[in-house]
C-alpha positions in Angstrom: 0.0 0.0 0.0 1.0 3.4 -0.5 2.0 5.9 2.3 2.9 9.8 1.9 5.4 11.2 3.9 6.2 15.0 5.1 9.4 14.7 5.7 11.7 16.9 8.7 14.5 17.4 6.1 17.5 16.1 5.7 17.1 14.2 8.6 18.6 10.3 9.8 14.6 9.7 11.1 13.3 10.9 7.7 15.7 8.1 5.8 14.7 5.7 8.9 11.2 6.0 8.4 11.6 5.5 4.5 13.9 2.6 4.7 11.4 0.6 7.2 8.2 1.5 5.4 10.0 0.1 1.9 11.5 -2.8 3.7 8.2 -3.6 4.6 6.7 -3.4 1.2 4.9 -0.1 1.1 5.4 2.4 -1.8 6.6 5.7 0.1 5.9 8.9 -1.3 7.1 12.2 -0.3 6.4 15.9 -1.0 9.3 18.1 -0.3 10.8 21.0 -2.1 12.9 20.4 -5.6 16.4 20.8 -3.6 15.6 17.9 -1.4 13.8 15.9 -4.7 16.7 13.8 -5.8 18.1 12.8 -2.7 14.5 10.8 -1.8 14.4 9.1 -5.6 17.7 7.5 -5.0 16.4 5.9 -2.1 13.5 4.6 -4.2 10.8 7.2 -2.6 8.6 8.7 -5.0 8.7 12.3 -5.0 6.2 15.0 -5.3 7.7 18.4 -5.8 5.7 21.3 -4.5 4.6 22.9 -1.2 3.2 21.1 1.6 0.5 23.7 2.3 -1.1 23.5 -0.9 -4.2 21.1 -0.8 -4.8 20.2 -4.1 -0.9 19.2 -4.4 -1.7 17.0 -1.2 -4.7 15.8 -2.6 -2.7 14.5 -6.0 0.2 13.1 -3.9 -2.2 11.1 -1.4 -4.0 9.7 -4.2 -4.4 5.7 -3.9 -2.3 6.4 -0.3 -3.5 4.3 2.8 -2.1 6.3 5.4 -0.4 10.5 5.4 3.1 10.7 7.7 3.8 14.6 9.5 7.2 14.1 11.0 8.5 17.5 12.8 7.8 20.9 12.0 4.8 19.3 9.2 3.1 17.6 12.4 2.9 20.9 14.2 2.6 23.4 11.6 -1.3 25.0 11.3 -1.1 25.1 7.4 0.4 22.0 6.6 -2.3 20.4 9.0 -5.1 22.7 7.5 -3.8 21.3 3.8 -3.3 17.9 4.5 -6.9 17.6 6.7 -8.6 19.1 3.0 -6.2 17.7 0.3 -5.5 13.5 2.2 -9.6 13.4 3.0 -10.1 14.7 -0.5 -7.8 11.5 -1.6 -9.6 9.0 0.5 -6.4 8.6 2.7 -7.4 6.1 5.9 -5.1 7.5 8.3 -3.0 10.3 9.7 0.3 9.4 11.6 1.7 12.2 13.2 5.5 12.3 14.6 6.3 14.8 17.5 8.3 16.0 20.4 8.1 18.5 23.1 5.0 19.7 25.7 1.6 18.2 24.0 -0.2 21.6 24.9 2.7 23.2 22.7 1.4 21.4 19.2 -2.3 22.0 17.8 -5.0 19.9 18.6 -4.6 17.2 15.0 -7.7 14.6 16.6 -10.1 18.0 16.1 -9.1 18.7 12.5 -8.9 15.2 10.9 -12.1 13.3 11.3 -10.9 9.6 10.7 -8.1 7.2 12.2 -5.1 8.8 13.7 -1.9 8.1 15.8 0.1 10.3 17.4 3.7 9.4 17.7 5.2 11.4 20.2 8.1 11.9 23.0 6.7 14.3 25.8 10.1 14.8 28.0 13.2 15.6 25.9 13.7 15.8 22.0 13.3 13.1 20.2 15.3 10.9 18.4 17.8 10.9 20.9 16.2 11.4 24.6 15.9 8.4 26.5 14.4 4.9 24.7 13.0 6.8 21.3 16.0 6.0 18.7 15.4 6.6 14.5 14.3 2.4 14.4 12.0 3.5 17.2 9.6 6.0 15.3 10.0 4.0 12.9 8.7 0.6 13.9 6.1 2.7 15.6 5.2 4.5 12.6 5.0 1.3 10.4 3.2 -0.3 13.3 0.7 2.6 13.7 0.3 2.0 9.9 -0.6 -0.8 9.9 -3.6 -1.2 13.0 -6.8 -2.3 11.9 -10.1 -0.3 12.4 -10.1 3.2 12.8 -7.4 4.4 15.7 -7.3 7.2 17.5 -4.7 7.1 19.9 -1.5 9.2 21.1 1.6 7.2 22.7 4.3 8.4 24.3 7.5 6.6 23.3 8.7 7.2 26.7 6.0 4.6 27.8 6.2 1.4 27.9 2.5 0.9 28.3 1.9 3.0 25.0 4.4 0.8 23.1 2.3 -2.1 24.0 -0.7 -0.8 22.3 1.4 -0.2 19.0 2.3 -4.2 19.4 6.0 -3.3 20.0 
């Protein structure tokens, strides 16, 4: 199945996430800016050029897509939320995963502005990747495993807790 990603960057989480997503069999897709285009199509990601805040560009990248992947700044930013909320819905996408660090009152509210399944991948005390347990194969086994839960989710883990991880099955 297919599975768009809003990637951080040039980031070792944003490869991680790829990497695990592929080995398990998805198709990744990204949409990032052109300067960052051919870096993603060597690792066999297919790339959408364009910005992240547009909807209808969302809407064409999420087409056929199962589940739409905020990591960083794209999990927290208002716009990018707003677009992808219009554009993925618009595309029949399944599911939201979110990826995110710091206080949870510091990030908008995503459960209120995306009306079907959704995980929230986050790390509450510290940044993330590198605080505490939450390494790059971390978020992302608990992005492919949030990915791939059955029925319609709407949860938030911290993976700081142990008792969160165990309702992502890891």
């Amino acid at each position: 199945m297919s599975i768009l990603v809003f990637p951080r960057g040039n980031d070792p989480l944003d490869r991680a996430v790829a990497a695990r997503l592929l080995a398990q069999g998805d198709e990744v897709r990204v949409l990032v800016g052109a300067h960052q285009a051919e870096e993603w199509r060597e690792l066999g990601v297919h790339v959408a050029v364009g910005d992240p805040t547009d909807p209808d560009l969302v809407e064409r990248a999420a087409q056929n897509c199962r589940s739409v992947v905020l990591l960083g700044r794209s999990a927290t930013d208002t716009e990018v939320i707003a677009a992808v909320a219009e554009g993925a819905v618009a595309a029949g996408v399944d599911r939201l995963i979110a990826c995110r660090a710091g206080e949870r009152s510091a990030v908008p509210p995503l459960g209120e502005r995306w009306s079907r399944g959704y995980v929230i991948v986050e790390q509450t005390s510290g940044r993330w990747p590198r605080a505490r347990t939450a390494s790059e194969e971390l978020v992302a086994e608990a992005i492919d495993a949030a990915d791939d839960l059955a029925g319609d989710p709407r949860l938030e883990v911290d993976l700081n807790e142990p008792r969160d991880l165990a309702r992502l099955g890891l």
